[in-house]
C-alpha positions in Angstrom: -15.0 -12.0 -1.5 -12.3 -13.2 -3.5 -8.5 -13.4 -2.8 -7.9 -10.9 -5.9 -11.0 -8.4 -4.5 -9.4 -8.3 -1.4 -6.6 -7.3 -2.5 -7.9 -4.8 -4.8 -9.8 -2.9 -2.2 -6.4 -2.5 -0.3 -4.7 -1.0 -3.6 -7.7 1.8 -3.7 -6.7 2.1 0.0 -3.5 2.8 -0.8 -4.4 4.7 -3.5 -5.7 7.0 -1.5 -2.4 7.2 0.7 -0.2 8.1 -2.4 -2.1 11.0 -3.8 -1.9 12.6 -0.3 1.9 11.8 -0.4 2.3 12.9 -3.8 0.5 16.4 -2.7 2.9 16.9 0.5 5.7 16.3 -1.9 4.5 19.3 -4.2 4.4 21.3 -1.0 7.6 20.4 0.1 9.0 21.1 -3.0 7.2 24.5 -3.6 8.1 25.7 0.1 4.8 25.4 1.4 4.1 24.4 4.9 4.0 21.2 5.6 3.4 18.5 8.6 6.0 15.9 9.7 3.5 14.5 11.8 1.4 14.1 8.9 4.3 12.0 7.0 4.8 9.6 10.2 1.2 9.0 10.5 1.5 7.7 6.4 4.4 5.9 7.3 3.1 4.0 10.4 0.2 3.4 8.4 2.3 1.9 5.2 4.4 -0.2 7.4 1.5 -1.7 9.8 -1.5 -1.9 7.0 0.5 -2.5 3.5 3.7 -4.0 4.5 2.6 -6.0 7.4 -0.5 -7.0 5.9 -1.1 -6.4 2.6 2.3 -7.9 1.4 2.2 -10.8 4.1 -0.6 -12.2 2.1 1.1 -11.5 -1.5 4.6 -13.0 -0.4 3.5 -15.8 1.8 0.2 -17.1 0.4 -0.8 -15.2 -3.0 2.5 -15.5 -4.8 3.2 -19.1 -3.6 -0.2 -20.1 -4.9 0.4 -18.4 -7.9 3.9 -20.5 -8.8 2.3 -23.8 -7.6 -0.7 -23.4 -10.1 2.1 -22.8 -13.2 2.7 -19.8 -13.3 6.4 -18.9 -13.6 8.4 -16.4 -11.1 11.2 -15.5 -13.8 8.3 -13.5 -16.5 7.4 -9.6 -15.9 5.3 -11.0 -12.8 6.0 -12.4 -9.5 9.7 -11.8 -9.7 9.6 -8.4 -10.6 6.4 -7.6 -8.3 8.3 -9.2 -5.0 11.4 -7.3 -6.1 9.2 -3.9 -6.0 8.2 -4.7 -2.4 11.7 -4.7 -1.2 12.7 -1.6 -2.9 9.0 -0.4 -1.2 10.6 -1.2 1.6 14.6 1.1 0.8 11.8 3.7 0.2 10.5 3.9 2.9 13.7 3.2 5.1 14.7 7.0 3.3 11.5 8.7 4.5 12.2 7.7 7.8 15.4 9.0 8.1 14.7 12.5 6.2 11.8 13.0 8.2 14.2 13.0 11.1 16.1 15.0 9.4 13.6 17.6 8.6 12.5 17.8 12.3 15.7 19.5 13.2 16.2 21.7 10.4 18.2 19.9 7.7 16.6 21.6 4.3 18.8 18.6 2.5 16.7 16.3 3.9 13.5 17.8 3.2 15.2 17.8 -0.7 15.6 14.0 0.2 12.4 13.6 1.2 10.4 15.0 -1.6 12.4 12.8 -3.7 11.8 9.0 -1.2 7.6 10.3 -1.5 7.9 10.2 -5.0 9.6 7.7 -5.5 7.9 5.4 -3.8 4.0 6.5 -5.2 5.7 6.0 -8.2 6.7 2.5 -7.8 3.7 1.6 -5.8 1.1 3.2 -9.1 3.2 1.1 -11.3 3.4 -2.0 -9.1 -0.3 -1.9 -8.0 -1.0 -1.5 -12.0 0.8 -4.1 -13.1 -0.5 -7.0 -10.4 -3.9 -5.4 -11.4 -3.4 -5.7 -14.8 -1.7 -8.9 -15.7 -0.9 -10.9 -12.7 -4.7 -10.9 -11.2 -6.5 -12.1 -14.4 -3.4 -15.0 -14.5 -5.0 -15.8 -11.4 -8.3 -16.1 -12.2 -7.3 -19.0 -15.0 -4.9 -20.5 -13.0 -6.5 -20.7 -9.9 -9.5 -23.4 -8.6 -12.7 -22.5 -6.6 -10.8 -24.4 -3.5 -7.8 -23.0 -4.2 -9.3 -19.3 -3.5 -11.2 -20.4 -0.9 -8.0 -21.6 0.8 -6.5 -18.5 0.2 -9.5 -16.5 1.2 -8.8 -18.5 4.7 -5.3 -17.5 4.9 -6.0 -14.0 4.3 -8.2 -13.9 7.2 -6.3 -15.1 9.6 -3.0 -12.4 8.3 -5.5 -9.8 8.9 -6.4 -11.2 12.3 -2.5 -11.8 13.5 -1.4 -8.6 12.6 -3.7 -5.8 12.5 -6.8 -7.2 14.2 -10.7 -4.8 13.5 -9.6 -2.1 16.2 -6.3 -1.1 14.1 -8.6 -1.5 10.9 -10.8 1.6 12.1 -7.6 3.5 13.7 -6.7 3.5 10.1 -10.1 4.4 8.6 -10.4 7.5 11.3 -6.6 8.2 10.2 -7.7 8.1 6.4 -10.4 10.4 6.9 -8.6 12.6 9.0 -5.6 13.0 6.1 -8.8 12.9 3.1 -10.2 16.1 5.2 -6.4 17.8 5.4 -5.3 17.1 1.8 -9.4 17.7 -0.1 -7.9 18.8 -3.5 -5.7 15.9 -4.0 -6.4 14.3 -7.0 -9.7 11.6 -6.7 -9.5 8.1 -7.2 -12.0 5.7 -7.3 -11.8 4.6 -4.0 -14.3 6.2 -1.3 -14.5 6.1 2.7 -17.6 4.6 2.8 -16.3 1.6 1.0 -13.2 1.9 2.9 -15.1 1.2 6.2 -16.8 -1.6 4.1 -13.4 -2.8 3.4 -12.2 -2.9 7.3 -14.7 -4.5 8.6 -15.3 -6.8 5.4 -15.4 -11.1 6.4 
């Protein structure tokens, strides 16, 4: 699998993730019930899969490969994309605190909430769009067969430092579990099946 496949199959991961949050933002927002524990269970998994993770192999081998192949880090890419992770990060720093918030009864923070979830899926659709869209196929030309395979090696051992296969399939049971809670948020292209395919991929 390549670095920029890898990669991809995470984003339809995560893809996944925001339509749920985008739903429980409706709900919050239309006064429907909703499920804190639902919302820390996202989180957990946004910090430990995407941020620990998936951005670990963007920040410290992707990108870096990226600028020492020739492509620059002041065009609409790698600067931008790495700025969008830390405001990923502010986001998610707000949903933390409002869910909090929300747990003993604060309706402002519930308003706070709706508005970190969307937020957030809105810069992650845009982010994931744009690496997808124009800093991936800069990739493909920049990049050698043993640069990717280098990169390929790197990713591996990310994924074995920090999450490890048994956190892999907590995550796939936790996906499932939310996919079987939330079943008229909008589709996406990404299924389970090829989610377990992605956890336990080499």
């Amino acid at each position: 699998m390549s670095p920029t496949e890898n990669l991809k199959r995470e984003h339809e991961a995560i893809s996944e993730v925001l339509n749920i949050m985008s739903r429980i933002a409706d709900d919050i927002k239309a006064k429907r019930v909703f499920y804190t524990t639902d919302i820390d269970s996202i989180v957990d998994f946004l910090i430990v899969f995407w941020y620990n993770c998936h951005n670990q192999k963007e920040e410290q081998v992707f990108y870096p490969a990226l600028v020492k192949a020739g492509i620059q880090t002041d065009d609409e890419s790698i600067g931008d994309i790495t700025h969008e992770h830390s405001m990923g990060r502010i986001y998610i720093r707000e949903m933390c605190y409002s869910i909090e918030n929300c747990k003993i009864g604060n309706s402002f923070s519930c308003e706070r909430l709706v508005d970190s979830l969307n937020n957030y899926v809105n810069l992650l659709r845009f982010h994931i769009q744009k690496e997808e869209e124009v800093l991936f196929p800069k990739a493909g030309n920049a990049l050698t067969e043993e640069n990717l395979r280098e990169i390929s090696n790197q990713f591996e051992v990310i994924e074995e430092q920090t999450i490890g296969h048994s956190v892999h399939e907590h995550y796939f049971e936790l996906l499932k579990q939310l996919k079987g809670q939330y079943t008229d948020v909008l589709p996406t292209v990404y299924k389970l099946e090829y989610a377990k395919e992605l956890f336990y991929a080499s």
